[in-house]
C-alpha positions in Angstrom: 53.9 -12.7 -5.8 54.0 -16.2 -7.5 56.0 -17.6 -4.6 53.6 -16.1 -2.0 49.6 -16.5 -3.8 51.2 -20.2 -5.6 48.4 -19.4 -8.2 47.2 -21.7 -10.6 46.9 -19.3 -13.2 48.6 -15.7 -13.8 47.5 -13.2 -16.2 49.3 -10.0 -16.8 48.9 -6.7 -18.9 50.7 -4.5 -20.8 53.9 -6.5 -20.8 55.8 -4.3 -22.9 57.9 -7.5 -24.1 58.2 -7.7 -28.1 59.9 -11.2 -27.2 57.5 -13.7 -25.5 59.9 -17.0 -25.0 60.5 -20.0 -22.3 63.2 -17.6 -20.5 60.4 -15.1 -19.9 58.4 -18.1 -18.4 60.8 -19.0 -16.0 61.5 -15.5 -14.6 57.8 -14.8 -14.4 56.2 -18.2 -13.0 59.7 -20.0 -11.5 59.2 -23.3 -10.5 55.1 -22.9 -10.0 53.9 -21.8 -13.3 55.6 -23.8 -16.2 53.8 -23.5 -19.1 52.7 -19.8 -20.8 51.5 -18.1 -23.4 52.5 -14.5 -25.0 51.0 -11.6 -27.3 54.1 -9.5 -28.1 53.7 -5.9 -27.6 53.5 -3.3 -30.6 56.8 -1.7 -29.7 57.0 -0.6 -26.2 53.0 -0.7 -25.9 50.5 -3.3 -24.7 51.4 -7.3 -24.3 49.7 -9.9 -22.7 51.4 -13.1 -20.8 48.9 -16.2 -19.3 51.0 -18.5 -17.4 49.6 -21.8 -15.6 50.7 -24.9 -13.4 50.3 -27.5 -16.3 50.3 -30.0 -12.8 46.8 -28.2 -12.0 45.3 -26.7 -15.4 45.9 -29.0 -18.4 45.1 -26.8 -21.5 43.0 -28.5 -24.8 43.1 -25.3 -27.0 44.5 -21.8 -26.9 43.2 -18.5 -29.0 45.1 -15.2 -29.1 44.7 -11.7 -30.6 46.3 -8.3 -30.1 43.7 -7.8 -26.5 43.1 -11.2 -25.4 44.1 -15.0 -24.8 41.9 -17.5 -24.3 42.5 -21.1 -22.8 40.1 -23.9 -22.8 41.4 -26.9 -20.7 40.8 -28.8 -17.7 41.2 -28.1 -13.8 42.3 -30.7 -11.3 39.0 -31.6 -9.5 36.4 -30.2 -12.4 35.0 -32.7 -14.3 33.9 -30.6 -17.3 36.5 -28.2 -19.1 36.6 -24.4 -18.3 38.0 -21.3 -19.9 39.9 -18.6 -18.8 40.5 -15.4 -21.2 43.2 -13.1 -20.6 42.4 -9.1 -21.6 43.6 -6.2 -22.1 41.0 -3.6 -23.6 42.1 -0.4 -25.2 41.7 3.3 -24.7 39.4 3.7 -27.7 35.8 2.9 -27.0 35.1 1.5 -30.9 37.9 -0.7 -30.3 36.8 -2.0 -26.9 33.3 -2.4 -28.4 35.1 -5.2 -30.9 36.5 -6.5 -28.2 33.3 -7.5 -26.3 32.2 -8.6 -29.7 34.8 -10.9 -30.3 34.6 -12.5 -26.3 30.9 -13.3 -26.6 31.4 -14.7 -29.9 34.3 -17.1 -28.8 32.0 -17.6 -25.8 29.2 -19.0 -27.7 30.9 -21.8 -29.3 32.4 -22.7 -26.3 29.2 -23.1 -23.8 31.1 -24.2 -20.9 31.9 -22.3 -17.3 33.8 -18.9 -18.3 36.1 -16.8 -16.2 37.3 -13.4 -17.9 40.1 -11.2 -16.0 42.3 -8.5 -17.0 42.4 -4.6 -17.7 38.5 -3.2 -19.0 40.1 -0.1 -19.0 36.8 0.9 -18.4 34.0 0.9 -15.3 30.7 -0.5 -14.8 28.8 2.4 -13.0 30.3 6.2 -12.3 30.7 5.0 -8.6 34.3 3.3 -10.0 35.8 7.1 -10.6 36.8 9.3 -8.6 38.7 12.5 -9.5 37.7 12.4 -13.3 34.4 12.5 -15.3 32.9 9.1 -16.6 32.0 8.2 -20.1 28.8 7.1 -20.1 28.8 5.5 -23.7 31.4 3.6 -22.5 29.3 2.5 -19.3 26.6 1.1 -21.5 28.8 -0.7 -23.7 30.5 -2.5 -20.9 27.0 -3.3 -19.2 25.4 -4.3 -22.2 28.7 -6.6 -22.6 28.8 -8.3 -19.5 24.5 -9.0 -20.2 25.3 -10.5 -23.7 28.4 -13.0 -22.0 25.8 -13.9 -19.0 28.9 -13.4 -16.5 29.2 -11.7 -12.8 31.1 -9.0 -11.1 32.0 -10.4 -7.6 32.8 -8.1 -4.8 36.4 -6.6 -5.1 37.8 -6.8 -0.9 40.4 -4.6 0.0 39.9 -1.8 -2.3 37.3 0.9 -3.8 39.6 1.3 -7.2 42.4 -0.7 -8.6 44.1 1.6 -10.3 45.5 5.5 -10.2 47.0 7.8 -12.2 49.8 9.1 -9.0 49.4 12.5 -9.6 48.6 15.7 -8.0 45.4 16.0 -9.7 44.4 12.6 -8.5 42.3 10.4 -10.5 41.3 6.9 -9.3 38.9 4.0 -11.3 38.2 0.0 -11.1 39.3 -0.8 -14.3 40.7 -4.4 -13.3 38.3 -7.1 -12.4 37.0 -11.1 -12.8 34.3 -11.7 -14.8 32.9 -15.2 -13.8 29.8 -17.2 -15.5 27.5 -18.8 -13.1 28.3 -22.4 -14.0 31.8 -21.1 -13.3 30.4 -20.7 -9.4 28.6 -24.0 -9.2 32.3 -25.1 -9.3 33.9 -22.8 -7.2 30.7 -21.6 -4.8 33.2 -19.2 -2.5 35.2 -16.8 -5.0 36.1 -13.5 -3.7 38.3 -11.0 -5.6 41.2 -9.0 -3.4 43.2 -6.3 -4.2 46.7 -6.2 -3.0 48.7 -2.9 -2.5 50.3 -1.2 -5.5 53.6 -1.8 -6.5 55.6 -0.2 -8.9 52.6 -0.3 -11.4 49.9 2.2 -11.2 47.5 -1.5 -11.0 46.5 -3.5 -8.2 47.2 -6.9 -8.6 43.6 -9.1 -8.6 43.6 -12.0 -6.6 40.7 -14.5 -7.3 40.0 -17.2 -5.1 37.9 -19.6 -2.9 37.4 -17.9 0.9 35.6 -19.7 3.2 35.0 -17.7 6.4 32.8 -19.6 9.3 30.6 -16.5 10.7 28.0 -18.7 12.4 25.1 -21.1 12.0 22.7 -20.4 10.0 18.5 -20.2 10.3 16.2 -22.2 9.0 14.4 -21.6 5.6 11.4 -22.4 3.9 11.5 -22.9 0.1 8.3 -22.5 -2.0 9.5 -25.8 -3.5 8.9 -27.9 -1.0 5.1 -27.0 -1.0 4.9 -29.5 -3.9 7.1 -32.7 -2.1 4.7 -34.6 -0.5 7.0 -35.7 2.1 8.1 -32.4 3.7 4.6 -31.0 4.0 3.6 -34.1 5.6 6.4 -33.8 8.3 5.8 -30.0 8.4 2.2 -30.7 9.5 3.0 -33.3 12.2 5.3 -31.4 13.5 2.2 -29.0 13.9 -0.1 -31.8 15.4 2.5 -33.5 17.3 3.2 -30.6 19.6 1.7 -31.0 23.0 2.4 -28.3 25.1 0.2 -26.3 27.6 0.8 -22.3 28.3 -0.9 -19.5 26.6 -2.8 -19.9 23.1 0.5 -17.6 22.0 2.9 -19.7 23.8 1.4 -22.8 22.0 0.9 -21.3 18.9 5.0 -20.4 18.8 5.7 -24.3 20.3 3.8 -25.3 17.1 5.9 -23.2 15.3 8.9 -24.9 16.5 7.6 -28.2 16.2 6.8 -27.9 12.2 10.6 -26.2 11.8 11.8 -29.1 14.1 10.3 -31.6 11.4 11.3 -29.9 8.4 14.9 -29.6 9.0 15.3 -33.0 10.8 13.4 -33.8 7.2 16.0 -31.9 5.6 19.0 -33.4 7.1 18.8 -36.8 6.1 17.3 -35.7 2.5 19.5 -32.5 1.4 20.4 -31.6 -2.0 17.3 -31.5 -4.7 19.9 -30.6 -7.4 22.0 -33.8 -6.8 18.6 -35.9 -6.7 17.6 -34.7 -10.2 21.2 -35.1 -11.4 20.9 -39.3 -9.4 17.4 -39.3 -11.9 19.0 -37.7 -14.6 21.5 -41.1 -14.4 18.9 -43.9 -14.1 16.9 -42.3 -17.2 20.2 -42.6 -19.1 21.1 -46.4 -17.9 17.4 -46.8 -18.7 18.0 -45.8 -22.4 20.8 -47.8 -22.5 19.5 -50.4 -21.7 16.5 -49.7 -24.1 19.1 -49.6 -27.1 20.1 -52.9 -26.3 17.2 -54.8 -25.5 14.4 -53.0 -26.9 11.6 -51.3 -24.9 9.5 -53.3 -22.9 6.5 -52.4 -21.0 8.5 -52.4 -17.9 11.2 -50.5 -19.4 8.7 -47.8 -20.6 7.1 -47.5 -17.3 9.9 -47.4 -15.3 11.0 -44.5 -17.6 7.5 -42.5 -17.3 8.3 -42.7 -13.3 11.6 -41.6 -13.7 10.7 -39.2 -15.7 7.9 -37.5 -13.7 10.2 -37.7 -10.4 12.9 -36.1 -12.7 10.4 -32.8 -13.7 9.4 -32.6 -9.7 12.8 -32.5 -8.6 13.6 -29.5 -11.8 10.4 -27.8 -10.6 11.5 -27.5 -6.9 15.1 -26.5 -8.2 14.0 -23.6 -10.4 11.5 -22.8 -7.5 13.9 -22.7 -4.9 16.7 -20.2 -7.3 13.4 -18.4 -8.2 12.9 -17.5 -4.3 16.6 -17.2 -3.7 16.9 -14.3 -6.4 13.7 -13.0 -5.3 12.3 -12.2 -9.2 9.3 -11.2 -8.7 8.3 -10.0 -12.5 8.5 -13.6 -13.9 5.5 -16.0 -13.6 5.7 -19.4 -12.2 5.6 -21.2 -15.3 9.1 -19.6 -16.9 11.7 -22.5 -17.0 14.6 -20.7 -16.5 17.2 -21.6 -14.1 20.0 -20.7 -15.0 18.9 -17.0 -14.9 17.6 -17.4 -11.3 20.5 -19.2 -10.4 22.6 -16.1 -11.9 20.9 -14.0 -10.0 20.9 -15.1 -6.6 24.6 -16.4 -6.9 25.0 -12.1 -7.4 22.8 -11.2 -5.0 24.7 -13.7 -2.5 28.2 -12.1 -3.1 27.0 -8.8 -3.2 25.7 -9.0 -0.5 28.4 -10.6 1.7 30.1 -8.5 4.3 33.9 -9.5 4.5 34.9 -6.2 6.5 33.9 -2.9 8.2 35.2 -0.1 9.8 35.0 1.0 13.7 36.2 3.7 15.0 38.7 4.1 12.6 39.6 0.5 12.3 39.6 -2.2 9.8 37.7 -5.2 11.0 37.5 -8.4 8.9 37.3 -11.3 11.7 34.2 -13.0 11.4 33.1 -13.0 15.5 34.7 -9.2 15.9 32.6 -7.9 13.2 29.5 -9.1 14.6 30.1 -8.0 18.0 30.7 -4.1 16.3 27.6 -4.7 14.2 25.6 -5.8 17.2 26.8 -2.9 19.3 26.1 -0.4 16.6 22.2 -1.4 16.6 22.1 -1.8 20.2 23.2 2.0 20.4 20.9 2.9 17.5 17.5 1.3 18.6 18.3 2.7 22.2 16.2 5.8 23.4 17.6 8.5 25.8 17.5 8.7 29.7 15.4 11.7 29.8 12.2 12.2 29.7 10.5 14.0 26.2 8.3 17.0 26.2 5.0 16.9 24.8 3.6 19.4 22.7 0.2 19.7 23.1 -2.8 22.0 22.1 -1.8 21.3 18.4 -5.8 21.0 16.7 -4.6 17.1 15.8 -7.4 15.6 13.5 -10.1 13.0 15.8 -11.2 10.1 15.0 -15.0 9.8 14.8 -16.5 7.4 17.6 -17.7 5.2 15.4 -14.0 4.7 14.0 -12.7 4.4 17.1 -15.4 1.1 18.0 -13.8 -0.3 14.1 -10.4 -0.4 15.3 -11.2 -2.4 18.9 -13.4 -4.8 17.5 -13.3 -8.3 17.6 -11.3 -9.7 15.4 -13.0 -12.2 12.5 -11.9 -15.1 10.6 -12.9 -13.9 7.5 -10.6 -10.0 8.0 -7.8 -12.6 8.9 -7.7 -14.9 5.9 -8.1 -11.8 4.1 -4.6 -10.1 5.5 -3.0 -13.7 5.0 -3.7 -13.7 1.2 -3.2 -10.4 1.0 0.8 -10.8 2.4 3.5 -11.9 -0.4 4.6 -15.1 0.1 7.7 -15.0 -1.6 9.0 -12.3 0.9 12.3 -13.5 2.9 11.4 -15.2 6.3 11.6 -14.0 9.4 13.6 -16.0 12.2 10.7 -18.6 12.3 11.9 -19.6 8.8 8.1 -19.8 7.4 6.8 -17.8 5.0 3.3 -16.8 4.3 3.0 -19.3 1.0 3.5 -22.1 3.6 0.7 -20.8 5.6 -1.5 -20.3 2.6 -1.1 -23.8 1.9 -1.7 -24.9 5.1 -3.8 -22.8 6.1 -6.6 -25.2 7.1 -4.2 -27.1 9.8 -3.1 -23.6 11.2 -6.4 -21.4 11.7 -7.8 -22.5 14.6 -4.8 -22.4 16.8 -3.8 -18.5 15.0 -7.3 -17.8 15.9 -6.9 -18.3 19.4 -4.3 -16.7 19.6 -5.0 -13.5 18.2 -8.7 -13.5 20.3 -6.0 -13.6 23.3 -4.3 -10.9 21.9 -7.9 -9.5 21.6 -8.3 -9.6 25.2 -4.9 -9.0 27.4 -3.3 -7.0 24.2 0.5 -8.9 25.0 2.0 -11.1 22.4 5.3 -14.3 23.7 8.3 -13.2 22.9 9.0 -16.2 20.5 5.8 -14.0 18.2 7.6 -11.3 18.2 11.6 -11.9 17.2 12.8 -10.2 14.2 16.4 -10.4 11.7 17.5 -6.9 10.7 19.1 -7.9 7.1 21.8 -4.8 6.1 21.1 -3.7 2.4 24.0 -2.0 0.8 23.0 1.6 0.1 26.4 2.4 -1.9 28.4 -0.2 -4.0 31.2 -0.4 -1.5 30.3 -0.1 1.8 32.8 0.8 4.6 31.1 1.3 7.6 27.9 0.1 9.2 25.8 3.2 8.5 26.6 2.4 4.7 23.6 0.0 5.3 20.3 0.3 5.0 18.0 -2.3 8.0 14.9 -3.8 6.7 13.4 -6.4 8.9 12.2 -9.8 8.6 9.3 -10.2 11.4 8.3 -14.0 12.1 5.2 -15.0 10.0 2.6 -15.4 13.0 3.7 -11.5 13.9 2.8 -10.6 10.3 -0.6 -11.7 9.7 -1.6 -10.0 13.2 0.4 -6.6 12.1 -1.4 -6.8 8.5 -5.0 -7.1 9.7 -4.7 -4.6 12.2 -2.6 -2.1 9.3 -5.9 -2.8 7.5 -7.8 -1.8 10.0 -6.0 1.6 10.7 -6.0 2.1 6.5 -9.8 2.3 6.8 -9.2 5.8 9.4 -6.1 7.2 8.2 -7.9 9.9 6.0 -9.8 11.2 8.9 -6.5 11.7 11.2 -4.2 12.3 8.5 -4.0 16.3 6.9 -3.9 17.2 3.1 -0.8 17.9 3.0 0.9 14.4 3.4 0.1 12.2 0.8 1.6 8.9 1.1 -0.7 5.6 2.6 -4.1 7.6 2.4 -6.9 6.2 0.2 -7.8 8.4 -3.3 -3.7 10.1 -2.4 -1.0 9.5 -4.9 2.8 10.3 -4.9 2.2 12.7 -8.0 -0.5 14.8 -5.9 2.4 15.9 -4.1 5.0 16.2 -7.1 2.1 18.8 -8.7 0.7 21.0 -5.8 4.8 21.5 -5.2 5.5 22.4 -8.9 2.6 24.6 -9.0 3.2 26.1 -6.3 6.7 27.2 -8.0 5.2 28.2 -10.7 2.7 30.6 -9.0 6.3 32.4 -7.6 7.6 32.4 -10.7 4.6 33.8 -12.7 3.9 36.2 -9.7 7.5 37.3 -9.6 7.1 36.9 -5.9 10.2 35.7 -4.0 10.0 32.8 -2.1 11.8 29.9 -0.4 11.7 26.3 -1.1 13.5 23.8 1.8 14.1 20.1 1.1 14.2 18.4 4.4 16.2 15.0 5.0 15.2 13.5 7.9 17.9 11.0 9.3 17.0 7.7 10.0 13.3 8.5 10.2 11.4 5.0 10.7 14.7 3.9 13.2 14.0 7.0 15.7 10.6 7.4 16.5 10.2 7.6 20.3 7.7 4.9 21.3 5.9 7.3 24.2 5.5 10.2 21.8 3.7 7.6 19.3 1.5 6.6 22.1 1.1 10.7 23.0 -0.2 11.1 19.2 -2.8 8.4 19.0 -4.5 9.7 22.1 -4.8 13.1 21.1 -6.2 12.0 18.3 -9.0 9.7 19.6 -7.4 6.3 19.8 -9.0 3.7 22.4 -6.9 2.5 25.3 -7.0 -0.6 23.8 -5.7 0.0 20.3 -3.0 1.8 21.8 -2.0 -1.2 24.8 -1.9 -3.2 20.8 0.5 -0.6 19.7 2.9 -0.9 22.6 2.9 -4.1 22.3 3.4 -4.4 18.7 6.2 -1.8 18.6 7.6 -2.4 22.0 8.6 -5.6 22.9 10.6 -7.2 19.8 13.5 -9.0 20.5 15.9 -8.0 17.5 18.7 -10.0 16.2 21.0 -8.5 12.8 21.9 -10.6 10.5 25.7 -10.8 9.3 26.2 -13.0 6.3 22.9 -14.8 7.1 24.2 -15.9 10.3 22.3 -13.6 13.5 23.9 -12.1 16.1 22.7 -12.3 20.0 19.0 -11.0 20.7 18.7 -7.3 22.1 15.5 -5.3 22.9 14.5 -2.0 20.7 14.0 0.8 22.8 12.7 3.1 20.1 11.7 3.4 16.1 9.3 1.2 14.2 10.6 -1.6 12.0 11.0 -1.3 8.2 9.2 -4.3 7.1 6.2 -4.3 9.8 3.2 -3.8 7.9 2.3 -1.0 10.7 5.3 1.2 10.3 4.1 3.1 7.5 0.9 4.0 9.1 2.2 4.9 12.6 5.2 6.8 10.7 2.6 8.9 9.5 0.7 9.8 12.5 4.0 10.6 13.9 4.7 13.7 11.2 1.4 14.3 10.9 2.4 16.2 14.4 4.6 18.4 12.4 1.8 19.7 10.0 0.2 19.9 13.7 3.1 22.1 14.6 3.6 24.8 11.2 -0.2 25.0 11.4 -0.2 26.2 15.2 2.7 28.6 14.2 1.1 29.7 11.1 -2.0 30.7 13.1 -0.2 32.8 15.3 1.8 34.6 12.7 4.9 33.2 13.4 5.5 31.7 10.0 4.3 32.2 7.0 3.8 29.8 3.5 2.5 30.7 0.1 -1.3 32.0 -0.9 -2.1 28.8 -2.9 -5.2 27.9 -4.6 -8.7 29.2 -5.3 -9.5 28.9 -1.6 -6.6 31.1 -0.8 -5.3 28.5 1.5 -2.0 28.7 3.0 0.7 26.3 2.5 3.8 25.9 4.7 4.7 22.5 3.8 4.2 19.0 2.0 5.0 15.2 3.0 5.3 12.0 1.3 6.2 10.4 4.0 9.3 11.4 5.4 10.3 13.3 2.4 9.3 16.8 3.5 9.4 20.2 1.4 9.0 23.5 3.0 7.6 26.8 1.2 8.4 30.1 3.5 8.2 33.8 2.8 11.7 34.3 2.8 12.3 36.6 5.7 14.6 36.0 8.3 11.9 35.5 11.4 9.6 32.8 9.9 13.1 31.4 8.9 14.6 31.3 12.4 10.5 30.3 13.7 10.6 27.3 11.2 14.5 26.0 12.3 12.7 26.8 16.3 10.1 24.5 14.8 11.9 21.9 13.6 14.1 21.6 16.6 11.2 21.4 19.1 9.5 18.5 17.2 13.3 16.4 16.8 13.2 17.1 21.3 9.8 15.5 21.4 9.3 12.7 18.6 13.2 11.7 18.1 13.3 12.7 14.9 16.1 14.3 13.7 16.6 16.6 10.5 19.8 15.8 8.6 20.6 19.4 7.9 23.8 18.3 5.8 21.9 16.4 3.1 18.8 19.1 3.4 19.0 22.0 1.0 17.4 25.6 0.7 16.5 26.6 -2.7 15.3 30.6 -4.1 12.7 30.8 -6.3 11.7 34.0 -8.3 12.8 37.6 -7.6 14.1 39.4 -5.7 18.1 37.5 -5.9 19.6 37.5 -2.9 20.0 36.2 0.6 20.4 32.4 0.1 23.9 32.1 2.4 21.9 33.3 5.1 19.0 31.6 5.0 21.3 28.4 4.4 23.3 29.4 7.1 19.9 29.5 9.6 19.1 25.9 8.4 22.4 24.7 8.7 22.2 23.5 5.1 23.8 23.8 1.8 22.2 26.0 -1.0 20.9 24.2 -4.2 19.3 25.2 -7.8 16.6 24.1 -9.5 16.0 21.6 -10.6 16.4 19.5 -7.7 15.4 15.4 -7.1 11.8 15.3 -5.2 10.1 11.7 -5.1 12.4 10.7 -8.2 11.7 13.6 -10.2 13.3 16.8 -11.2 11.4 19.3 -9.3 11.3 23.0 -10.9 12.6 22.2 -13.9 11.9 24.9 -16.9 9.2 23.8 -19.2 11.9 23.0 -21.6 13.6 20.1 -19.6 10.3 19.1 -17.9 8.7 15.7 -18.3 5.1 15.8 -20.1 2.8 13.5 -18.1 -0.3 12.5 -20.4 -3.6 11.1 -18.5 
């Protein structure tokens, strides 16, 4: 392994030597690694061995105990000293705890970049096991340890676990790993950790190291920063003025666009790098000194100093600003000086998020211009709709709006509703593929609302927005610590600024009329409706069957994908049964219909394609028209109800029926449990998936009894195509149907 990897530095574990001597370090490191340190083992248990290139790593100071060696030296091409600690954590939590004790202890008299590898012999979060339970003491500890040494867990390639206990009853953890501080990545910006295949150990051997993979160009940015650098504002905004183009009021407002981007990066070019500025300033101030302690200050000397000075704090402002946005805090105010935190931060969120390989078909993927092409593919196939043509299910007594509503929504659009939905959007969201984002149009705000305002008053009258408006990233968020295939991903998309103010006042406008098309019993995005309104109707509604002793059936829909399958026509089908103008509507196609979408890979996009169907997480529209969309399924039980051929649970003083509740798309059915309303409910379900696109996930749905009589659950699981669960089960984040003595107590 030596021979092959040439690394600079080796640590092993568990040695087993009780003889640690220069023979061992030429077996071991050969002609690479010549110099070494050993902790003999306690008879034929534990050991540690660091060996290093003395060429490469020239080493100041070494510490050593029974679990750990520490060097503090110096690495060919860093020009401030490192250290690198060797461990080997035992089986007994109270002696790991001393362990961590120890490390941060060591670690704070020696405040300089730290990289920690070895055996934890423990895990970070239960997702590292498999095949045995997880110690959840243990967890914490090694959490709370890794907080108190400031130091990161890079992405492991290769490999789930590193380690496995080979035996029928199979047991698998990551209990190997770097730890790495963040100045230890301002050095080495790239590090990756691999696994290699097992050996004759029941480890995987850790390789850390810098991999630099090409997988594209990358967009433009805006940085809040830059807001306070006179220099780039002024080339943003005559970039604005500058652009001369004629064509539609859209087609010049997205040439303006350009033109400002154009400016800014041109800008950017010739003037990269605020960090190495302030450390340039942070070098005059000291010659300044200098020269101070010699000469004595003069007035030129002291003024030339305040200058220096102020440039130095704008340059740190724009630094922490710009790590601030890249971590994307958004519980710390403006004025918290901390850098090093946000720096921390977004250096984690970086490599956790970075995609090094997926799986296709079966097959392992890593090249940088393959794995795009399979991404790409995959959403082309998932935003596109089917050949045939959807039923309609009409007659379903759909809510109206009032005329008066309906005159609201087409209005013309004013100035004042506009500015509104601008400061009402968070600036320090992630840009869309124009790169700007709404803090930049905040500030210049007064240079851009004339030519926005024509354009949306265009809008106003022909309803169609340029395609350059409407282009949209998808960014993949990981929904499991290590994901293997594309569907391990959650899309949230990043629409161009311009296409976001024009979404968010007209989502304002359709918040003002959602509570006259939208029924009781979904609760989410409807004025005077909170998530716990749901939460309690369903847990009093379990109680009622409980108290009653009346049986009953409780169903926990999952629907999959939801937002990323709505069929566009049925959308359109919905608002006009319930009222909506021509006009509104014409906006909604428009809106939802035309986006070019490109996904990005490791920040780098992938060719445009065209979304055939589903809304876009991240449009300030999608939760609204999500919700007219389902509100068709309340349309739907409430027909069926009416003609007997399902029924709910009695509820209330009113004696009202209830079949159902939404939050959204997390649904919960209540049935009489007998085996007609439960076939009439699956009939239900399957004719609303044929029509809107929306598909139930019957494997991650569950059926669950409530109160007497026992009995029956395989078969009504069985119907559903679902698994049976007990209570209490997750619903909104909390345990629903929990007995009083486990439930939460929520005081007023």
């Amino acid at each position: 392994m030596v021979l092959r990897y040439k690394p600079i530095i080796l640590f092993l574990q568990e040695s087993k030597l009780r003889v640690f001597d220069s023979r061992i370090i030429r077996i071991l490191g050969g002609n690479f690694l010549s110099r070494g340190v050993g902790v003999e083992a306690d008879r034929s248990a534990g050991g540690l061995i660091t060996l290093w290139n003395e060429e490469l790593f020239s080493v100041k100071s070494c510490i050593t105990t029974s679990r750990s060696i520490i060097l503090i030296g110096a690495l060919v091409g860093v020009q401030q000293e490192v250290t690198f600690c060797n461990v080997y954590a035992a089986n007994i939590e109270g002696e790991r705890k001393e362990l961590w004790k120890y490390v941060v202890e060591v670690q704070n008299s020696f405040p300089i970049p730290w990289c920690i590898g070895g055996d934890f012999n423990t895990v970070l979060s239960p997702d590292e096991r498999r095949g045995r339970g997880c110690d959840m003491v243990s967890i914490r500890n090694f959490n709370d340890f890794v907080l108190r040494a400031k130091v990161m867990d890079l992405p492991l390639d290769g490999m789930p676990f590193t380690w496995t206990n080979s035996r029928v009853s199979a047991a698998w953890a990551r209990l190997d790993r770097f730890l790495v501080s963040p100045e230890f990545l301002l050095w080495f910006p790239h590090l990756v950790q691999r696994g290699l295949p097992r050996s004759v150990s029941d480890h995987n051997a850790i390789i850390l190291g810098e991999k630099v993979v090409d997988w594209g160009p990358k967009p433009f940015r805006f940085f809040n920063g830059w807001l306070e650098d006179k220099r780039v504002m002024s080339e943003a905004i005559k970039g604005w003025k500058n652009c001369k183009v004629e064509g539609s009021k859209g087609f010049t407002l997205a040439a303006k666009v350009r033109g400002a981007k154009g400016f800014m990066k041109r800008w950017c070019a010739v003037n990269r790098g605020a960090v190495s500025v302030s450390k340039r300033l942070e070098g005059s101030l000291a010659a300044v000194d200098e020269l101070a302690s010699l000469r004595g200050w003069s007035e030129d000397l002291r003024k030339e100093r305040m200058v220096l000075l102020s440039s130095l704090w704008m340059e740190l402002r724009k630094e922490e600003q710009l790590w601030r946005q890249k971590a994307r805090i958004t519980w710390l105010n403006s004025g918290d000086k901390n850098s090093r935190f946000f720096h921390c931060v977004a250096s984690g969120r970086k490599k956790g998020n970075l995609i090094s390989e997926l799986v296709f078909d079966g097959v392992k993927i890593s090249d940088p211009t393959l794995l795009k092409e399979g991404i790409l593919e995959f959403f082309k196939n998932h935003y596109s709709n089917v050949k045939w043509s959807r039923p309609k299910i009409k007659g379903l007594g759909l809510k109206k709006l009032a005329d008066g509503e309906r005159l609201m929504l087409e209005d013309r659009f004013k100035e004042e509703e506009v500015w509104e939905a601008v400061c009402n959007c968070d600036g320090n969201k992630a840009p869309g593929p124009d790169g700007l984002n709404l803090n930049f149009i905040k500030a210049n705000w007064g240079v851009i609302r004339m030519d926005f305002m024509q354009f949306i008053q265009e809008f106003y009258d022909d309803g169609k927005i340029v395609r350059d408006l409407n282009k949209t990233f998808i960014t993949l968020i990981p929904k499991c610590g290590h994901p293997e295939t594309v569907r391990d991903f959650r899309p949230i998309s990043l629409v161009s600024s311009m296409y976001k103010i024009l979404a968010k006042v007209l989502a304002n406008r359709l918040k003002k009329v959602m509570d006259s098309v939208i029924g009781e019993n979904q609760m989410a995005f409807v004025a005077n409706r909170q998530i716990m309104d749901s939460f309690v109707v369903a847990e009093e509604i379990i109680h009622k069957w409980r108290k009653d002793k009346v049986g009953g059936l409780l169903v926990k829909l999952d629907f999959e994908k939801a937002y990323d399958s709505v069929d566009h026509s049925f959308l359109d089908f919905i608002m006009e049964e319930m009222g909506f103008g021509c006009r509104w509507r014409q906006w909604m196609k428009w809106c939802i219909a035309t986006p070019s979408i490109s996904v990005l890979v490791n920040r780098s996009p992938t060719a445009e394609f065209s979304m055939e169907r589903g809304l876009r997480q991240g449009d300030p529209l999608s939760p609204f028209l999500f919700n007219l969309v389902v509100e068709s399924l309340s349309g739907c039980f409430k027909k069926a109800t009416g003609l007997g051929l399902v029924r709910g649970v009695v509820f209330g003083e009113g004696e009202v029926q209830v079949t159902h509740l939404q939050y959204v798309d997390d649904t919960i059915l209540f049935l009489e449990p007998k085996v007609e309303y439960i076939v009439n409910f699956r009939r239900i379900l399957r004719c609303f998936e044929v029509a809107s696109g929306l598909r139930i996930n019957f494997h991650k749905s569950c059926v669950v009894r409530v109160g007497k009589p026992r009995g029956g659950e395989s078969e009504w699981a069985d119907i559903f195509k679902c698994k049976k669960a007990s209570f209490p089960i997750l619903y909104l984040g909390m345990p629903l149907g929990a007995r009083p003595s486990y439930r939460m107590t929520i005081i007023e």
